[in-house]
Each structure stands twice: as C-alpha cells, then as structure tokens.
KENU-888667 format. One line per 5 residues: number of its first residue (from 1); their letters; for each residue z, y, x of N, C-alpha, C. Coordinates in Angstrom, 2 decimals. Layout:
NUM> a> Z/Y/X/Z/Y/X/Z/Y/X ~ ...
REM end
This chain:
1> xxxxx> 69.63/183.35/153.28/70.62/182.75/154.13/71.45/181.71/153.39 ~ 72.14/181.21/153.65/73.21/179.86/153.47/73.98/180.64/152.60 ~ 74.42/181.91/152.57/75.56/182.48/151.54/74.38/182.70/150.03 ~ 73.65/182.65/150.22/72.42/182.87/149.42/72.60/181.42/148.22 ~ 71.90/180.55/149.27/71.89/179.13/148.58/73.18/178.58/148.15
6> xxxxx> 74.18/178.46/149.14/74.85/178.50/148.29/75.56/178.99/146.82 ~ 75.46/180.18/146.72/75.86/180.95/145.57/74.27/180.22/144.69 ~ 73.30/180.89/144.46/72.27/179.69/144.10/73.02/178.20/143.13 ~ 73.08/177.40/144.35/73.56/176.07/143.58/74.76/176.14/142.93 ~ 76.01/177.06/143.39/77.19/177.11/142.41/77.02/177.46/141.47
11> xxxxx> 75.58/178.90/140.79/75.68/179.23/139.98/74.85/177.81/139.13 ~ 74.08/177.23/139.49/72.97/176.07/138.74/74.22/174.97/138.45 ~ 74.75/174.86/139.09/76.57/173.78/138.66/77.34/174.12/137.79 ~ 77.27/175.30/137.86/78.14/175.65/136.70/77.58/175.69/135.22 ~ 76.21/176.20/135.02/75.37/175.97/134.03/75.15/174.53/133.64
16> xxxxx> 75.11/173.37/134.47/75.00/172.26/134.14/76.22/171.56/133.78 ~ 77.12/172.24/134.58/78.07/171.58/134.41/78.96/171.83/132.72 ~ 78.65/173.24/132.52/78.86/173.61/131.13/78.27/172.85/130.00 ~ 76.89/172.47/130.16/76.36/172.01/129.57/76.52/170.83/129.09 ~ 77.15/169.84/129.98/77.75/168.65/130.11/78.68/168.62/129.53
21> xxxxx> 79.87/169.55/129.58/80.64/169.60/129.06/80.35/169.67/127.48 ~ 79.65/170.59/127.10/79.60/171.57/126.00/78.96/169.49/124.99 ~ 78.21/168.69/125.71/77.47/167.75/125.01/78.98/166.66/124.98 ~ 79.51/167.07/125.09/80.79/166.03/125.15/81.46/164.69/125.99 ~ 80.43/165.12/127.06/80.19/163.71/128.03/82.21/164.44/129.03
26> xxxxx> 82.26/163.21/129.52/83.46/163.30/130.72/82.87/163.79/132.04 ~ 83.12/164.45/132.11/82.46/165.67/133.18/83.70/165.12/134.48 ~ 83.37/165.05/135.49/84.38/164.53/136.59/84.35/165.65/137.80 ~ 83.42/166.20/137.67/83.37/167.56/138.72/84.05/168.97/138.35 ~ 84.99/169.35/139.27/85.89/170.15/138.86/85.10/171.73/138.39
31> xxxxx> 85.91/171.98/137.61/85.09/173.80/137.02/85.30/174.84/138.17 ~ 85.83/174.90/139.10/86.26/175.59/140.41/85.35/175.40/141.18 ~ 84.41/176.68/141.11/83.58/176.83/142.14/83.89/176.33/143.68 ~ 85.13/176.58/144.41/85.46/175.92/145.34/85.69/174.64/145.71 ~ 85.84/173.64/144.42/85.54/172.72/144.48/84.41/172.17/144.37
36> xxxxx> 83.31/172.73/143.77/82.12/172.06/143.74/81.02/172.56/144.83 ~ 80.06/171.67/145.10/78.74/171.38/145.58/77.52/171.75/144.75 ~ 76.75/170.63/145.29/75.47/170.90/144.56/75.31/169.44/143.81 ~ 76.57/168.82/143.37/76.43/167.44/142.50/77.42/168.06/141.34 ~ 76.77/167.27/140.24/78.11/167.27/139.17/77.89/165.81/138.20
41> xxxxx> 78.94/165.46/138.67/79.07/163.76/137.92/79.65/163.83/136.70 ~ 78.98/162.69/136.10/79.87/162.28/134.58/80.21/160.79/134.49 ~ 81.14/160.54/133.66/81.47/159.27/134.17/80.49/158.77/132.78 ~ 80.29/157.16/132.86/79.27/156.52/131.87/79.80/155.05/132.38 ~ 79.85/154.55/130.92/80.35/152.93/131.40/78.57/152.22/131.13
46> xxxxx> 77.71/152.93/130.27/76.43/152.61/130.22/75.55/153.37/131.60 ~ 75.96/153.53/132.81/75.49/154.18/133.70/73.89/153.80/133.69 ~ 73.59/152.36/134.51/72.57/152.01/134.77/71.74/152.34/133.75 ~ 71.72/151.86/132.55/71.03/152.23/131.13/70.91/153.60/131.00 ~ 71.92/154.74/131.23/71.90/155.46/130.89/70.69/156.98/132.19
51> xxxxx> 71.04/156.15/133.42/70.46/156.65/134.22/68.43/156.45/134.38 ~ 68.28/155.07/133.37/67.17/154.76/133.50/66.83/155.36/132.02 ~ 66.96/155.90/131.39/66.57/156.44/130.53/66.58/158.30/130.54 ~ 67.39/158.95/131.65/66.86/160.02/131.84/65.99/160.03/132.62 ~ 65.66/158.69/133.64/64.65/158.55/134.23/62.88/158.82/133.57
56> xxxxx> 62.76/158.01/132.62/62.08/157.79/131.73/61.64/159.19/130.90 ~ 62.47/160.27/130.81/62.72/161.70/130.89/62.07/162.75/132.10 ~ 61.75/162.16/133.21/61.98/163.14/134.34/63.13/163.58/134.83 ~ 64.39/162.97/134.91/65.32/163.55/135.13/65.98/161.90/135.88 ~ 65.88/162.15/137.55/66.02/161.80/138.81/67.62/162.02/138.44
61> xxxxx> 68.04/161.05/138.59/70.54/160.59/138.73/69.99/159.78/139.64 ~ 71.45/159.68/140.11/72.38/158.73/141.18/73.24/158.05/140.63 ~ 73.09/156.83/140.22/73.88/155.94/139.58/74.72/154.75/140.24 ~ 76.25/154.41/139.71/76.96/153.51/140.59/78.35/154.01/140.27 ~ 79.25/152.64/139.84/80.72/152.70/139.73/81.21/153.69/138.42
66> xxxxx> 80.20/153.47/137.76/80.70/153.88/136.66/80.27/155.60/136.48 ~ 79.91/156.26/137.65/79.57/157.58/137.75/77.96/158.12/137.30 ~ 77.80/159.24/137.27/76.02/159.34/137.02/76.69/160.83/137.54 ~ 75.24/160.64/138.98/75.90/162.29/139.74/74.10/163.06/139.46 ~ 74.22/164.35/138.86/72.70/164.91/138.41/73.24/165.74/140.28
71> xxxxx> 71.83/166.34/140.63/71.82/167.23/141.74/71.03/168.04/142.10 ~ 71.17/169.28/142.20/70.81/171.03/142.79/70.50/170.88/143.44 ~ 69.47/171.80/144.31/69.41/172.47/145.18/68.63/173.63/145.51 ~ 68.14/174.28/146.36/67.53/175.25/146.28/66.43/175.64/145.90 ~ 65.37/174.39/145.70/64.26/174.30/145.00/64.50/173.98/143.29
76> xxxxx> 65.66/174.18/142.82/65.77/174.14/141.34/65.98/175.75/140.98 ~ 66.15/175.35/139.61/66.17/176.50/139.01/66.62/176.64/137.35 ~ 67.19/177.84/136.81/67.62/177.17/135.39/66.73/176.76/134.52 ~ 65.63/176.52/134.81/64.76/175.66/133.92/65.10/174.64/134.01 ~ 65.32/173.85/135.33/65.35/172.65/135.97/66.63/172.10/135.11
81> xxxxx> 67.04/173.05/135.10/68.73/172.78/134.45/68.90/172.70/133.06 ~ 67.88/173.54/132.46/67.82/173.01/130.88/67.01/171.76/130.54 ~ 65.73/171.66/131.30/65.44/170.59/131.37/66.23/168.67/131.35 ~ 67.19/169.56/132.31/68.02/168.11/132.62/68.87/168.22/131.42 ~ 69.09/168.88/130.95/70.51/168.92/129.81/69.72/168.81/128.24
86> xxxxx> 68.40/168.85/128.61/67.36/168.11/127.16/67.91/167.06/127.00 ~ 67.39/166.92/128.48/66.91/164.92/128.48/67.97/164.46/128.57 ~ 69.48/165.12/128.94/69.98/164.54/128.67/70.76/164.42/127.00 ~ 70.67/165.17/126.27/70.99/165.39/124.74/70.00/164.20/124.47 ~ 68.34/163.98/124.51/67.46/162.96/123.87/67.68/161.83/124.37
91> xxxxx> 68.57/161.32/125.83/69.65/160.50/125.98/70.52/159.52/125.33 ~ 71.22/160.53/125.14/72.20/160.35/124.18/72.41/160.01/122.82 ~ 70.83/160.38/122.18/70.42/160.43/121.11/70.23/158.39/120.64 ~ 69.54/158.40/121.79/69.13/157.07/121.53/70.17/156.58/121.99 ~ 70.96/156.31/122.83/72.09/155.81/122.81/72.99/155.67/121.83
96> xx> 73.56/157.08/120.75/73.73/156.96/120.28/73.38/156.20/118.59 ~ 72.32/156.05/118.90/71.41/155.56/117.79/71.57/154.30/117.15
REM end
C-alpha cells in the first residue's frame, strides 16, 4: 500500500541523504522525514558538469539553478543507493582532481 512505499522511499532518503552529507556536499533537503519526499538535492555551482559525469556513472540527476536533485522510488533499493553514493564519491574524485 501507499503507507508501505512511502515509508520505503523515506527510509532510501535518508540513507542517501546521509550519505551526502557524510561526503561533504551541501545537502538542501531537510533531515525530517516530514519534510522529505522521494528527492534529495545538493546544491553544485559545477551542476551541469557535475550531473554529466554521474551520468557517465549510471547515475540518472535532475540538473538546473544551481541544484542536482538524485530520486527514489519504489523500484529502488539500498543498492541503488550505494550505487549512487559510489558514483557519486568517483565524482567528486575527478572533480576534485
């Protein structure tokens, strides 16, 4: 049911969203489950660049205005979620590089 999926994607948000955090990026999606969805944005002034290179990864963003929104849903899973938080560390890597 819907109380299902939802709980589902809050718990996959919060794992990502930790994760995000934990890599040092500006995390813009609040830690309050009641505030969040099934998006969690970070802000990036290298967005476009930065979005085409988790691309390049397997890892599908929404890029624009300075934001990069990753996104859940019920067909993910915490693989999906470590996955994204690789690519995004090997990201960063080269960015930082």
């Amino acid at each position: 049911g819907v109380e299902r999926i939802e709980a589902h994607v809050l718990e996959l948000t919060a794992r990502l969203r930790e994760g995000l955090v934990e890599l040092g990026l500006d995390v813009l999606t609040p830690a309050e489950p009641a505030r969040r969805a099934g998006n969690v944005c970070i802000a990036r002034s290298d967005g476009p660049r930065f979005a085409e290179l988790l691309g390049v990864r397997g890892v599908l963003v929404w890029e624009a205005d300075g934001r990069v929104r990753y996104s859940v849903h019920l067909y993910n899973d915490g693989a999906d979620v470590e996955r994204a938080l690789e690519a995004t560390r090997d990201t960063l890597a080269v960015l930082d590089a």
